[in-house]
C-alpha positions as CSV (number, residue, x, y, z in Angstrom):
1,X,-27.9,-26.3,48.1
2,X,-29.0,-23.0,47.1
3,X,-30.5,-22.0,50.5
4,X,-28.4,-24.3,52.9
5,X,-31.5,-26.9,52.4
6,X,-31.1,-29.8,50.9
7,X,-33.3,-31.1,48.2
8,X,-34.7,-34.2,49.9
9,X,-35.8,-32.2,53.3
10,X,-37.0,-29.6,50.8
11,X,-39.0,-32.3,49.4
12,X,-40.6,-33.8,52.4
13,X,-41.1,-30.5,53.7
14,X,-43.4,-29.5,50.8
15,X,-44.9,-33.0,50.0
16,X,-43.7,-33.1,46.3
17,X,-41.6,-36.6,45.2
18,X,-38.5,-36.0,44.4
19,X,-38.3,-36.9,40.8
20,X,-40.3,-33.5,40.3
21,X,-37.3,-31.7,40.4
22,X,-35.6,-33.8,37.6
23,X,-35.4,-32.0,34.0
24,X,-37.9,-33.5,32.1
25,X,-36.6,-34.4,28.5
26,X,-38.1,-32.7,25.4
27,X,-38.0,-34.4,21.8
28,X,-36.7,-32.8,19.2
29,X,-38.4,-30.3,17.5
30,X,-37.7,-32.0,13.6
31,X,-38.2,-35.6,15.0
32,X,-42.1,-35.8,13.4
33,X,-40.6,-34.1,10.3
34,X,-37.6,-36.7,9.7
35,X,-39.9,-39.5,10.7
36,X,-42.4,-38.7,7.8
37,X,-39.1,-37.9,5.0
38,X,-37.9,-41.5,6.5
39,X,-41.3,-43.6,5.9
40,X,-41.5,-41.1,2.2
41,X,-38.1,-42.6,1.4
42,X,-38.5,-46.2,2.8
43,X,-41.8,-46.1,0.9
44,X,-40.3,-45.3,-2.5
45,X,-37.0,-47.3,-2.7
46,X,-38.5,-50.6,-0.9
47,X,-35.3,-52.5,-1.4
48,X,-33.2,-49.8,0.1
49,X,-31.7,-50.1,4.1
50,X,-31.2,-47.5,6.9
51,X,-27.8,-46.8,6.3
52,X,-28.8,-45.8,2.7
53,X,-31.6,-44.0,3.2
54,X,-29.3,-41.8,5.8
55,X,-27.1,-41.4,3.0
56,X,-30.0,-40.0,0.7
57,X,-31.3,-37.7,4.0
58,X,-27.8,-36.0,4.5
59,X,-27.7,-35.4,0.6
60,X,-31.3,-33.9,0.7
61,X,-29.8,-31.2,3.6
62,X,-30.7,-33.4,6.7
63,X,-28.1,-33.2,9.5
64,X,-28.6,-36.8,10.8
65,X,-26.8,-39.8,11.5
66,X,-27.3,-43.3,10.8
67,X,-27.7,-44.2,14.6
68,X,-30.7,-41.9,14.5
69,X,-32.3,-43.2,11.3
70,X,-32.1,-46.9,12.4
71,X,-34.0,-45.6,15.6
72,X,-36.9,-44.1,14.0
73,X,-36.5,-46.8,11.4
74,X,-37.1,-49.6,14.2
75,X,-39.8,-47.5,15.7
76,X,-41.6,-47.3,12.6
77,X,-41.9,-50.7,11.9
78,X,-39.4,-50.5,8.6
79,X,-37.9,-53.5,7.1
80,X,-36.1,-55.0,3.6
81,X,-37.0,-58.6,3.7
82,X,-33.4,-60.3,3.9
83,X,-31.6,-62.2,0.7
84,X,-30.6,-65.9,1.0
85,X,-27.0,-66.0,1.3
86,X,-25.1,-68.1,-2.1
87,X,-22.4,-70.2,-1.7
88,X,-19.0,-69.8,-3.7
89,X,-16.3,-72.0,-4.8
90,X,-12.7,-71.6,-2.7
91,X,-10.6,-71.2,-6.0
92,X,-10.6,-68.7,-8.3
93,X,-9.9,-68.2,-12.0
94,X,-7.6,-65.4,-13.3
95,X,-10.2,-63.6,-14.9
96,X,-12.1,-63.4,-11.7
97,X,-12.7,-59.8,-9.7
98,X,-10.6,-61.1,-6.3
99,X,-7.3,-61.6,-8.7
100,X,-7.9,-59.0,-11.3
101,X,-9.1,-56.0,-9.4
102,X,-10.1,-52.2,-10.8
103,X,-6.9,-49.7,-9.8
104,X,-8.1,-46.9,-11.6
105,X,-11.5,-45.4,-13.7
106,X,-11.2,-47.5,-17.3
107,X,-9.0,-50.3,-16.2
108,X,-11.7,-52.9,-16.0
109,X,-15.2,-52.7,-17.6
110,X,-17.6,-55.8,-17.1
111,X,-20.9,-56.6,-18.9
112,X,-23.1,-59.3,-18.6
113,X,-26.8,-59.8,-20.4
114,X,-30.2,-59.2,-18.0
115,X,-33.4,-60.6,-19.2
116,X,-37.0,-59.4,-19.0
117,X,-40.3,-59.5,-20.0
118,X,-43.2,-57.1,-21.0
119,X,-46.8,-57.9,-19.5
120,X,-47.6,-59.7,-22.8
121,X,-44.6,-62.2,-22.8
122,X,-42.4,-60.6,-24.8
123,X,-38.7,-61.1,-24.0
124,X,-36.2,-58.5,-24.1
125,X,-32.6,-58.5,-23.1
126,X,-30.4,-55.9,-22.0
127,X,-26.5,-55.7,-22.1
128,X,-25.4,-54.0,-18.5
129,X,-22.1,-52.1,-18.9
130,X,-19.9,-51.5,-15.9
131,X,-16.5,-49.7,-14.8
132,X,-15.9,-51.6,-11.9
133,X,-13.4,-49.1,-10.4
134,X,-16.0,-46.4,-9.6
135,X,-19.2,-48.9,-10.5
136,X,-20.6,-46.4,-12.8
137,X,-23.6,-47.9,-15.3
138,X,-22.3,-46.9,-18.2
139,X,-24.7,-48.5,-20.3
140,X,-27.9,-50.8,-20.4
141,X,-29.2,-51.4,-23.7
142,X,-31.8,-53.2,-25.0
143,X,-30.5,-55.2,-28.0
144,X,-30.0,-59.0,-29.8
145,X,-27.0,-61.3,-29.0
146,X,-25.3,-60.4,-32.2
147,X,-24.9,-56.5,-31.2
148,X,-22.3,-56.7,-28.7
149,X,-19.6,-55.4,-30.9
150,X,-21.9,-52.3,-31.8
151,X,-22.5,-51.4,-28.2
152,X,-18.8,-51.5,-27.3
153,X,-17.6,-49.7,-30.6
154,X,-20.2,-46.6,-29.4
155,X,-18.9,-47.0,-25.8
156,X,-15.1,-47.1,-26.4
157,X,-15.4,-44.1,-29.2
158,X,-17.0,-42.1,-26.4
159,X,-15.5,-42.6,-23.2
160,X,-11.9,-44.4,-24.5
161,X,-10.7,-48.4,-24.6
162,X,-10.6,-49.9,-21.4
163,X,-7.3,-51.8,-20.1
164,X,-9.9,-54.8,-19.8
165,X,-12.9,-56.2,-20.5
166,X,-14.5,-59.0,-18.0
167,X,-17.6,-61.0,-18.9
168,X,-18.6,-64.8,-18.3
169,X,-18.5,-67.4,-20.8
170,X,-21.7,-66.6,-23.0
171,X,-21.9,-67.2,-26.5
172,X,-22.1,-63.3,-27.1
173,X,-18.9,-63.0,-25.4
174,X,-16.7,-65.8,-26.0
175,X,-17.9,-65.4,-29.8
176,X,-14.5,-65.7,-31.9
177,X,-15.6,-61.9,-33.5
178,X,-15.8,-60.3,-30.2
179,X,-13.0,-61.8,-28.9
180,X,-10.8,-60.5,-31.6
181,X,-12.5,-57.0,-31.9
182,X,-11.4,-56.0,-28.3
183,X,-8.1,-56.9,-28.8
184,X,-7.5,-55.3,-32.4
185,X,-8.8,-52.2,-30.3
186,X,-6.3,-52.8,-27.7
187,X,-8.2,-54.2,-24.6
188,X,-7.5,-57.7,-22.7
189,X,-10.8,-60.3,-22.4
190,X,-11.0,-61.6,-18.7
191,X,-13.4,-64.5,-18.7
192,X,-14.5,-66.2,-15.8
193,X,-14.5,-69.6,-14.6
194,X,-17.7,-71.0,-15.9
195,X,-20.3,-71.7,-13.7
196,X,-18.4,-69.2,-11.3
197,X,-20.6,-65.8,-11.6
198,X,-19.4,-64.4,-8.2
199,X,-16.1,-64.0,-10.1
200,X,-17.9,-61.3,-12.3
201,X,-18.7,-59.7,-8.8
202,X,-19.4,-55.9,-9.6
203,X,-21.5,-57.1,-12.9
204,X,-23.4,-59.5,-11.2
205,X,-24.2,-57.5,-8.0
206,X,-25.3,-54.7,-10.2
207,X,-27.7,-56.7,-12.2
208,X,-29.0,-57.6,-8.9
209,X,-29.8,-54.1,-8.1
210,X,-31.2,-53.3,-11.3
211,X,-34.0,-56.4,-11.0
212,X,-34.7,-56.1,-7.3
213,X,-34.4,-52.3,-6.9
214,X,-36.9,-52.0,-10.7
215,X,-37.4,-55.0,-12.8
216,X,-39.0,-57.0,-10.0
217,X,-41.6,-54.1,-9.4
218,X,-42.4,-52.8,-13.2
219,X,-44.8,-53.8,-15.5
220,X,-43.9,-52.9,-18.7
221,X,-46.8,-52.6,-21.5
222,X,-44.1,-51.9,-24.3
223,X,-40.6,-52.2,-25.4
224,X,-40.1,-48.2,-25.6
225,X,-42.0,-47.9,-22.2
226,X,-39.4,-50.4,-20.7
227,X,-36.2,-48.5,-22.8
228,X,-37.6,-45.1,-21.0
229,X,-37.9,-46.4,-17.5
230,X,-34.4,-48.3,-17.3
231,X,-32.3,-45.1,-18.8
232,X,-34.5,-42.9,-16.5
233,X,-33.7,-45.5,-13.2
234,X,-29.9,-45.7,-14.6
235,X,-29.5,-41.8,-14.5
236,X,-31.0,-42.1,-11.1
237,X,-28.6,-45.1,-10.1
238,X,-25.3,-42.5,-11.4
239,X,-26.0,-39.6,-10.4
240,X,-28.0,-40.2,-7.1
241,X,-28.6,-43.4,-5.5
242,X,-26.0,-43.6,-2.4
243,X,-23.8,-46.8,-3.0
244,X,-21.6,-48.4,0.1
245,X,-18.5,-49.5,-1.9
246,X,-18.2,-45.4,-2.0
247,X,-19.0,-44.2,1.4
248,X,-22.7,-43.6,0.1
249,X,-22.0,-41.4,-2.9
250,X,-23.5,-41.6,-6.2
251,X,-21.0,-43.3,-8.4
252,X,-20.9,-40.2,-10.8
253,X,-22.6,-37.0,-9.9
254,X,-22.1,-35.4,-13.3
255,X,-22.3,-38.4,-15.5
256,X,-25.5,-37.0,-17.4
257,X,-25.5,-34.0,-19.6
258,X,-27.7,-31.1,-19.5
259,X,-29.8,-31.0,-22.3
260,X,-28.7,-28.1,-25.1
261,X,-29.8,-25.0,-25.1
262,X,-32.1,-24.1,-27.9
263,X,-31.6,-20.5,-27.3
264,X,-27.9,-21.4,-28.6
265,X,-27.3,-20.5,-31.8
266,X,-24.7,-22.1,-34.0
267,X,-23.0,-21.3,-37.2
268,X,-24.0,-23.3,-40.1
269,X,-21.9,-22.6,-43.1
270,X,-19.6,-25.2,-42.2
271,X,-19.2,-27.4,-39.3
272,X,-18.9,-26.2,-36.1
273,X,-17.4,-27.7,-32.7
274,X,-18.1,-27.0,-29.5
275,X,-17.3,-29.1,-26.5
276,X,-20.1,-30.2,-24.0
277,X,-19.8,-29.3,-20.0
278,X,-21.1,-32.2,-17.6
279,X,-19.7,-35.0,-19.5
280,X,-19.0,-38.3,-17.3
281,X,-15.5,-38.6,-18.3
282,X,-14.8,-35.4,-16.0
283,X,-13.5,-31.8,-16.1
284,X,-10.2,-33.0,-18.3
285,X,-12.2,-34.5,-21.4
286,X,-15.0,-33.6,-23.9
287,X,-17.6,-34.9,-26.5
288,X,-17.5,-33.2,-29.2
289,X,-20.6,-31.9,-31.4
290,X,-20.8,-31.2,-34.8
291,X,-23.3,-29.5,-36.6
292,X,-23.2,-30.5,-40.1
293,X,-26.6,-29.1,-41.9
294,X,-28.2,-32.2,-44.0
295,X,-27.2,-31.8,-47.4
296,X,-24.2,-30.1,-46.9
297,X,-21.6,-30.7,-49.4
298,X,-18.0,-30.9,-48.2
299,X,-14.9,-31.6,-50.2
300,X,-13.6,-34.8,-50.9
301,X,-9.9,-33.9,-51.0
302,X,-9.7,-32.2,-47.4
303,X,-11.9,-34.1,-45.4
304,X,-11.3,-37.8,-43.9
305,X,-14.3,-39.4,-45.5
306,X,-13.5,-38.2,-48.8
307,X,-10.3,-39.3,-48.6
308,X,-11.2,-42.6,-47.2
309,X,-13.8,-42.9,-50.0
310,X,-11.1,-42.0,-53.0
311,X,-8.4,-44.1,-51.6
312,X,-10.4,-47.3,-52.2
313,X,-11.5,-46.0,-56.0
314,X,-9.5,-46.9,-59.1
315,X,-7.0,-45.1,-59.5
316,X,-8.2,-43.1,-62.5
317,X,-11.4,-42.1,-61.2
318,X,-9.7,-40.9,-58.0
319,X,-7.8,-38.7,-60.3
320,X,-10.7,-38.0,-62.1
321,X,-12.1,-36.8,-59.3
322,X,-9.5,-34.2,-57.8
323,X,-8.8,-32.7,-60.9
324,X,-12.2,-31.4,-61.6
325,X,-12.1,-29.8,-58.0
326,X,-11.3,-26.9,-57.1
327,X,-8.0,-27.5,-54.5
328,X,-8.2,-23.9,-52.9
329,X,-6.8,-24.0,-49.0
330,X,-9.2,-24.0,-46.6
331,X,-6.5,-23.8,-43.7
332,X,-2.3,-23.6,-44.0
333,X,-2.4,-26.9,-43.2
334,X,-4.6,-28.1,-46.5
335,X,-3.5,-30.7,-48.9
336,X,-4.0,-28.9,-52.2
337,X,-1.8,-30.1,-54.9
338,X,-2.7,-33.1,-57.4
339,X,1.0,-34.5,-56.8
340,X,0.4,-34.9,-52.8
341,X,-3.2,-36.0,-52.8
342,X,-2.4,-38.6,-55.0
343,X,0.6,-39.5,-52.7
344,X,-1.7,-39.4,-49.4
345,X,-4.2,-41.4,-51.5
346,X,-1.8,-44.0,-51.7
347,X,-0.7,-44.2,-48.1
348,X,-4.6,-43.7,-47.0
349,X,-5.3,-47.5,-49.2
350,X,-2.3,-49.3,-47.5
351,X,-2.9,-48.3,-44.3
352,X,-6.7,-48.7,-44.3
353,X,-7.6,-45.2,-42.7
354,X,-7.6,-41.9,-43.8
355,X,-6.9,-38.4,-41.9
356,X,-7.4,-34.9,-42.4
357,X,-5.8,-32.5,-39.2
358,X,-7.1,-29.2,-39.6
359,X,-7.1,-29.1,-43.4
360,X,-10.9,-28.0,-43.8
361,X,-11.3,-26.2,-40.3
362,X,-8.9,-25.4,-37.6
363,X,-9.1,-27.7,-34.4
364,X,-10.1,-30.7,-36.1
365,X,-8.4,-34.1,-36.3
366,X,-10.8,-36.3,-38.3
367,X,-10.0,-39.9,-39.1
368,X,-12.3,-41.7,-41.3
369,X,-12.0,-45.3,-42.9
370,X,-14.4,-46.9,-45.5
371,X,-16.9,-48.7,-45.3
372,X,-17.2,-51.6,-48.8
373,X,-19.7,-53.3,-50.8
374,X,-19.1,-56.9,-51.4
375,X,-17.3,-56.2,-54.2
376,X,-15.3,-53.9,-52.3
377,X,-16.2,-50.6,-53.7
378,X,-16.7,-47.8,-51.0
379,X,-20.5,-47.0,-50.5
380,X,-19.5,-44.4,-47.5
381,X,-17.2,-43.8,-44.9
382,X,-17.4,-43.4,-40.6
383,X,-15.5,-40.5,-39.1
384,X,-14.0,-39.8,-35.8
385,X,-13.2,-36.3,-35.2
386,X,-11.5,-34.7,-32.1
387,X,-10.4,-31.4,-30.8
388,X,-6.9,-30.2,-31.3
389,X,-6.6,-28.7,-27.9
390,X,-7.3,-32.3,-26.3
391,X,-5.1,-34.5,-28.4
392,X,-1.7,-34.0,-30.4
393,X,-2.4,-35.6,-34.3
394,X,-0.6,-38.6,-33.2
395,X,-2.2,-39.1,-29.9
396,X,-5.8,-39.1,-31.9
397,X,-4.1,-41.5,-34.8
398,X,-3.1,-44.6,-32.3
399,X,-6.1,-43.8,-30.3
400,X,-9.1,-44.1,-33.2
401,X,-8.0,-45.3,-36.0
402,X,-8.0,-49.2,-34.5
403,X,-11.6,-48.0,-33.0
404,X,-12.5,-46.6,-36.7
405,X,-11.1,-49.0,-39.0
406,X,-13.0,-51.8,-36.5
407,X,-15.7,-49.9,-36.9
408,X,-16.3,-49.8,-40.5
409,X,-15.0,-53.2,-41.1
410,X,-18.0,-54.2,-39.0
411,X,-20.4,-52.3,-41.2
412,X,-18.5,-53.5,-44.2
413,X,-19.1,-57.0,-43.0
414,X,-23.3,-56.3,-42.2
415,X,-24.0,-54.5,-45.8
416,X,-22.5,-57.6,-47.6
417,X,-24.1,-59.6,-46.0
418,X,-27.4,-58.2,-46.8
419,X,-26.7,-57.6,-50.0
């Protein structure tokens, strides 16, 4: 009593009610503005919650919690119509994601196929690539049955060969040539129990993300139309969509690469590497680029295809062949005498592969293996190449040349068949 009166003779005395001298709350002066960024957000991801949408708000600079949103989101009338509940077997098969779980990125990939349709009835199908451990889409690609093995030979080139490989029992995936492709490369197939898709858990809960967060609300008019729009929602699924397993992150932040710089100029008397920022592997590894002009002619006897090519020649014509070169040394490291390339030659044809470590340009290991006609002759050869400063010669030999010689044997396989 700040004059010895109290407030309810003070009151009576004046003829005001008491509940005039309460403090009379005030809103918050952002309230109207995070109301409308709320109903913007609910309005374009429909099939996303409160909790997620909160997520998406503190990324955007919003200093809010989730008790907030689901207040305003109540007010406002906001709702995701709620999923029916499936019911699950209580065993489980070894193969399935409660017995084999991720421990680390590239432990455990799982793909499964989605199917869809354009507004004219055509059918497509998509191959959904996953690593379960920090549920990154790694890939969706729009392809037959039969390209499974071509998918997973780009995939494992670029980002490594994964401890294992989960799937259901499909056709594409329990094929005999799949089966054996992974493990040549030196992965493990975990199938699932059949009929038992909530063993393939992370596969099967991102397909169900992909069709009711896009598919279920796109018309596509064309196949490239549909390509564009998945790879575009995918980026936005990596790098930006909030996802619970990870305390609303995105599951990779940096997974896609900034586009080049065509200010950049590049050397192009012969090949030249450079190593890409951004990549989704992280700050420890790289793509590498190379900017081989077309047209440009490269020696046989110092460069992995070449030697991959003249390794699987008679004899003769291999010899042919190097003598009417001219075996300068690019780099100390260059094979240059007739003696030893005929000697590498012959290791090159029993081992299947071929290498070249810095013998045309310094930091390069290259490994290359042939690709045959039906009557096995060499028509080309595939390459992997990869920095110096990233792996030791014998770290990039055990590493590619089961993904090369795979590889190539595959294309082998295709152009005999066609021919």
């Amino acid at each position: 009593m700040k004059f010895g009166v109290s407030e309810r003779l003070a009151c009576r005395v004046l003829g005001q009610h008491r509940s005039t001298q309460r403090r009379v709350p005030v809103g918050r002066s952002d309230e109207a503005a995070l109301t409308a960024d709320i109903v913007e957000l609910a309005t374009q991801y429909g099939r996303y919650g409160y909790r997620r949408i909160a997520a998406m708000l503190r990324s955007s600079g919003w200093a809010v919690n989730v008790k907030r949103v689901e207040r305003i989101w109540r007010r406002e009338g906001l709702k995701v119509p709620a999923k029916q509940p499936k019911k699950g077997r209580l065993w489980l098969n070894d193969g399935s994601c409660v017995r084999l779980r991720p421990e680390c990125p590239n432990h455990v990939w799982s793909y499964d196929f989605v199917e869809d349709r354009t507004h004219d009835g055509r059918k497509f199908r998509m191959l959904n690539v996953i690593d379960e451990f920090t549920r990154e889409c790694i890939a969706i690609r729009k392809l037959k049955s039969t390209d499974v093995i071509d998918v997973l030979s780009d995939l494992f080139v670029l980002r490594g060969v994964p401890g294992n490989v989960r799937s259901d029992n499909g056709p594409e995936f329990a094929a005999k040539a799949v089966r054996e492709w992974i493990t040549a490369v030196g992965a493990k197939t975990a199938f699932i129990e059949p009929g038992s898709p909530w063993e393939n858990g992370y596969c099967e809960s991102f397909n169900s993300k992909l069709r009711d967060e896009l598919l279920n609300g796109e018309i596509f008019y064309s196949l490239a139309e549909a390509k564009a729009v998945i790879e575009s929602w995918r980026k936005h699924y990596n790098t930006v969509r909030p996802h619970s397993s990870l305390g609303y992150r995105a599951p990779v932040p940096a997974a896609i690469m900034p586009p080049p710089n065509p200010s950049q100029t590049w050397p192009q008397s012969r090949p030249c590497i450079r190593l890409k920022p951004g990549h989704p592997m992280g700050a420890d590894q790289h793509v590498l680029a190379s900017d081989v002009g077309v047209g440009t002619n490269m020696p046989a006897f110092c460069t992995a295809p070449g030697i991959a090519m003249l390794s699987r020649m008679p004899l003769a014509a291999a010899r042919a062949i190097l003598q009417q070169s001219d075996l300068k040394a690019y780099t100390p490291s260059t094979t240059c005498t007739l003696e030893a390339l005929l000697e590498k030659l012959e290791i090159s044809a029993a081992q299947g592969y071929a290498t070249a470590f810095e013998e045309f340009y310094h930091g390069d290991l290259s490994i290359a293996a042939p690709v045959l006609d039906a009557k096995a002759q060499p028509l080309c050869a595939l390459n992997i190449s990869v920095s110096s400063t990233r792996y030791t010669p014998e770290e990039a030999r055990t590493r590619f040349a089961p993904l090369v010689m795979a590889a190539a044997a595959s294309v082998s396989q295709s152009v005999a068949t066609l021919r």
